[in-house]
C-alpha positions in Angstrom: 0.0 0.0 0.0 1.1 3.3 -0.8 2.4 5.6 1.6 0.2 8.8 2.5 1.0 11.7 4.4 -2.2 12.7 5.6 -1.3 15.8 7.5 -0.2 17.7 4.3 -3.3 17.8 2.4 -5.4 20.5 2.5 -8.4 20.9 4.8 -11.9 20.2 3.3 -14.0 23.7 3.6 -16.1 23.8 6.5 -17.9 26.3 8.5 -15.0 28.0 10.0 -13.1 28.4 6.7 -16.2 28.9 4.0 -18.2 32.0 3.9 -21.5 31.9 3.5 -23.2 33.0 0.3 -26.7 33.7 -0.5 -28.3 30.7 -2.4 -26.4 28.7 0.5 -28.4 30.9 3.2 -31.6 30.7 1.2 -30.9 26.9 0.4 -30.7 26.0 4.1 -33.8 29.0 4.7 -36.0 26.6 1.9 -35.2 23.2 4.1 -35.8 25.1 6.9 -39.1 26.8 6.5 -40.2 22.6 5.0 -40.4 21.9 8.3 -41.5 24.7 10.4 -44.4 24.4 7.6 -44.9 21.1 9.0 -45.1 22.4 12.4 -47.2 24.4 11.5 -49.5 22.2 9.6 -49.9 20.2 12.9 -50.9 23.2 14.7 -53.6 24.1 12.5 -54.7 20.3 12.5 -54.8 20.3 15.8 -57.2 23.1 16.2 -59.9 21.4 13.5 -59.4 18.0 15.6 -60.1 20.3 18.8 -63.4 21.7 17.4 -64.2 18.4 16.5 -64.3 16.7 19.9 -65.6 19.1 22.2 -66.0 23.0 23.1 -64.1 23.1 25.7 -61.0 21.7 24.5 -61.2 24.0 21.5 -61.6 27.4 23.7 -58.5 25.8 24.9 -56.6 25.6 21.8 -58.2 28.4 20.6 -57.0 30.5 23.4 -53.5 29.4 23.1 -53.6 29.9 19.2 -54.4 33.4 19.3 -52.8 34.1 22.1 -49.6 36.7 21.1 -47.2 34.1 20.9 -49.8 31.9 18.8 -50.1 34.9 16.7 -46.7 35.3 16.5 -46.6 31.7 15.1 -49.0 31.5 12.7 -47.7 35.2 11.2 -44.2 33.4 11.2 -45.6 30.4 9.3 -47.6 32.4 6.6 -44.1 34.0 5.8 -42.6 30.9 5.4 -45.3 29.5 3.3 -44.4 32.6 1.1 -41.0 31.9 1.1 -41.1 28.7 0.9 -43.8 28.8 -2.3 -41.5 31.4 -4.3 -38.4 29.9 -3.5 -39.9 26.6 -4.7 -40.8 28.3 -8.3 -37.2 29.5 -8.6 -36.3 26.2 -8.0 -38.3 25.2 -11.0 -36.5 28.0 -13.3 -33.6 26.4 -12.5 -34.9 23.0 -13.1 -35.7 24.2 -16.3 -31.9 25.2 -16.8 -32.5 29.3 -16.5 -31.1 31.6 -14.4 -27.7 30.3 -13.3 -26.1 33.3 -13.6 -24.5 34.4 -10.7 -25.9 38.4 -10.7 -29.3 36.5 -11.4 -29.4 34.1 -8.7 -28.0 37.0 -6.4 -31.0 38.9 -7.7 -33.7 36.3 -7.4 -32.8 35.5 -4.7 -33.3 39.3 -2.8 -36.3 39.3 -4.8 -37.7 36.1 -3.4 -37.0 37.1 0.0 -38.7 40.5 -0.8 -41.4 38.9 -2.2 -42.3 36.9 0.5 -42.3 39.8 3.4 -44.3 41.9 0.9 -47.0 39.0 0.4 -46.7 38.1 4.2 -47.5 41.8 5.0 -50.4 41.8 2.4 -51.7 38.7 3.8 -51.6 39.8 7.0 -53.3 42.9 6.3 -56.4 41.5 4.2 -56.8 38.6 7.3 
Protein backbone atom coordinates (compact mmCIF):
# COMPACT_ATOMS: atom_id res chain seq x y z
CA UNK A 1 0.00 0.00 0.00
CA UNK A 2 1.12 3.29 -0.81
CA UNK A 3 2.35 5.56 1.59
CA UNK A 4 0.18 8.76 2.48
CA UNK A 5 1.04 11.72 4.38
CA UNK A 6 -2.20 12.67 5.63
CA UNK A 7 -1.31 15.77 7.53
CA UNK A 8 -0.22 17.72 4.29
CA UNK A 9 -3.29 17.83 2.39
CA UNK A 10 -5.45 20.53 2.50
CA UNK A 11 -8.40 20.92 4.76
CA UNK A 12 -11.89 20.19 3.29
CA UNK A 13 -14.04 23.66 3.56
CA UNK A 14 -16.11 23.84 6.46
CA UNK A 15 -17.91 26.32 8.53
CA UNK A 16 -15.03 27.96 9.97
CA UNK A 17 -13.06 28.43 6.70
CA UNK A 18 -16.24 28.90 4.02
CA UNK A 19 -18.22 32.02 3.91
CA UNK A 20 -21.45 31.85 3.52
CA UNK A 21 -23.22 33.00 0.28
CA UNK A 22 -26.69 33.70 -0.47
CA UNK A 23 -28.30 30.68 -2.44
CA UNK A 24 -26.39 28.74 0.52
CA UNK A 25 -28.38 30.90 3.19
CA UNK A 26 -31.60 30.70 1.25
CA UNK A 27 -30.91 26.90 0.45
CA UNK A 28 -30.68 26.02 4.05
CA UNK A 29 -33.79 28.97 4.73
CA UNK A 30 -36.03 26.61 1.94
CA UNK A 31 -35.18 23.25 4.09
CA UNK A 32 -35.76 25.08 6.95
CA UNK A 33 -39.12 26.75 6.46
CA UNK A 34 -40.24 22.62 5.02
CA UNK A 35 -40.38 21.87 8.33
CA UNK A 36 -41.46 24.67 10.36
CA UNK A 37 -44.36 24.39 7.65
CA UNK A 38 -44.90 21.12 8.96
CA UNK A 39 -45.07 22.42 12.42
CA UNK A 40 -47.16 24.37 11.53
CA UNK A 41 -49.49 22.20 9.60
CA UNK A 42 -49.89 20.17 12.92
CA UNK A 43 -50.89 23.24 14.68
CA UNK A 44 -53.59 24.08 12.49
CA UNK A 45 -54.72 20.32 12.54
CA UNK A 46 -54.83 20.29 15.78
CA UNK A 47 -57.24 23.09 16.24
CA UNK A 48 -59.86 21.38 13.47
CA UNK A 49 -59.40 18.01 15.64
CA UNK A 50 -60.06 20.29 18.79
CA UNK A 51 -63.38 21.67 17.44
CA UNK A 52 -64.19 18.41 16.47
CA UNK A 53 -64.25 16.72 19.88
CA UNK A 54 -65.59 19.06 22.20
CA UNK A 55 -66.05 23.00 23.09
CA UNK A 56 -64.09 23.05 25.75
CA UNK A 57 -61.03 21.73 24.51
CA UNK A 58 -61.17 23.97 21.52
CA UNK A 59 -61.59 27.45 23.68
CA UNK A 60 -58.53 25.80 24.95
CA UNK A 61 -56.59 25.65 21.78
CA UNK A 62 -58.20 28.36 20.65
CA UNK A 63 -57.03 30.50 23.37
CA UNK A 64 -53.54 29.37 23.08
CA UNK A 65 -53.59 29.95 19.15
CA UNK A 66 -54.41 33.42 19.34
CA UNK A 67 -52.80 34.09 22.07
CA UNK A 68 -49.55 36.75 21.12
CA UNK A 69 -47.16 34.13 20.95
CA UNK A 70 -49.83 31.94 18.76
CA UNK A 71 -50.08 34.93 16.71
CA UNK A 72 -46.66 35.28 16.48
CA UNK A 73 -46.57 31.69 15.13
CA UNK A 74 -48.99 31.45 12.71
CA UNK A 75 -47.74 35.20 11.16
CA UNK A 76 -44.16 33.41 11.15
CA UNK A 77 -45.57 30.39 9.30
CA UNK A 78 -47.58 32.36 6.58
CA UNK A 79 -44.13 33.99 5.80
CA UNK A 80 -42.56 30.91 5.43
CA UNK A 81 -45.32 29.47 3.25
CA UNK A 82 -44.39 32.63 1.09
CA UNK A 83 -40.98 31.92 1.06
CA UNK A 84 -41.10 28.68 0.87
CA UNK A 85 -43.75 28.84 -2.35
CA UNK A 86 -41.51 31.43 -4.33
CA UNK A 87 -38.37 29.86 -3.49
CA UNK A 88 -39.95 26.62 -4.72
CA UNK A 89 -40.82 28.33 -8.33
CA UNK A 90 -37.23 29.52 -8.60
CA UNK A 91 -36.32 26.22 -8.00
CA UNK A 92 -38.31 25.20 -11.01
CA UNK A 93 -36.47 28.04 -13.35
CA UNK A 94 -33.57 26.37 -12.45
CA UNK A 95 -34.85 22.96 -13.11
CA UNK A 96 -35.70 24.21 -16.34
CA UNK A 97 -31.94 25.16 -16.78
CA UNK A 98 -32.54 29.27 -16.51
CA UNK A 99 -31.07 31.65 -14.44
CA UNK A 100 -27.68 30.29 -13.32
CA UNK A 101 -26.07 33.35 -13.63
CA UNK A 102 -24.52 34.45 -10.67
CA UNK A 103 -25.90 38.36 -10.73
CA UNK A 104 -29.26 36.54 -11.40
CA UNK A 105 -29.39 34.10 -8.72
CA UNK A 106 -27.99 37.01 -6.39
CA UNK A 107 -31.05 38.90 -7.67
CA UNK A 108 -33.66 36.33 -7.42
CA UNK A 109 -32.76 35.53 -4.75
CA UNK A 110 -33.25 39.30 -2.77
CA UNK A 111 -36.29 39.28 -4.84
CA UNK A 112 -37.69 36.13 -3.37
CA UNK A 113 -36.96 37.14 0.01
CA UNK A 114 -38.75 40.50 -0.77
CA UNK A 115 -41.43 38.86 -2.22
CA UNK A 116 -42.33 36.94 0.46
CA UNK A 117 -42.28 39.78 3.37
CA UNK A 118 -44.29 41.94 0.90
CA UNK A 119 -47.03 38.97 0.35
CA UNK A 120 -46.65 38.10 4.20
CA UNK A 121 -47.50 41.78 5.00
CA UNK A 122 -50.38 41.76 2.40
CA UNK A 123 -51.66 38.75 3.76
CA UNK A 124 -51.64 39.84 7.05
CA UNK A 125 -53.30 42.92 6.26
CA UNK A 126 -56.42 41.46 4.20
CA UNK A 127 -56.79 38.57 7.28
Amino acid sequence: MADVNRGKRPLSPHLQIYRPQITSILSILHRVTGVGLTLGMVLVVWWFVAAALSPGYFALVDGLLTSWFGVLVLATSVWALWYHALNGVRHLFWDAGWGFDLAVVTKSGIAVLGGSCALTLITLLLV
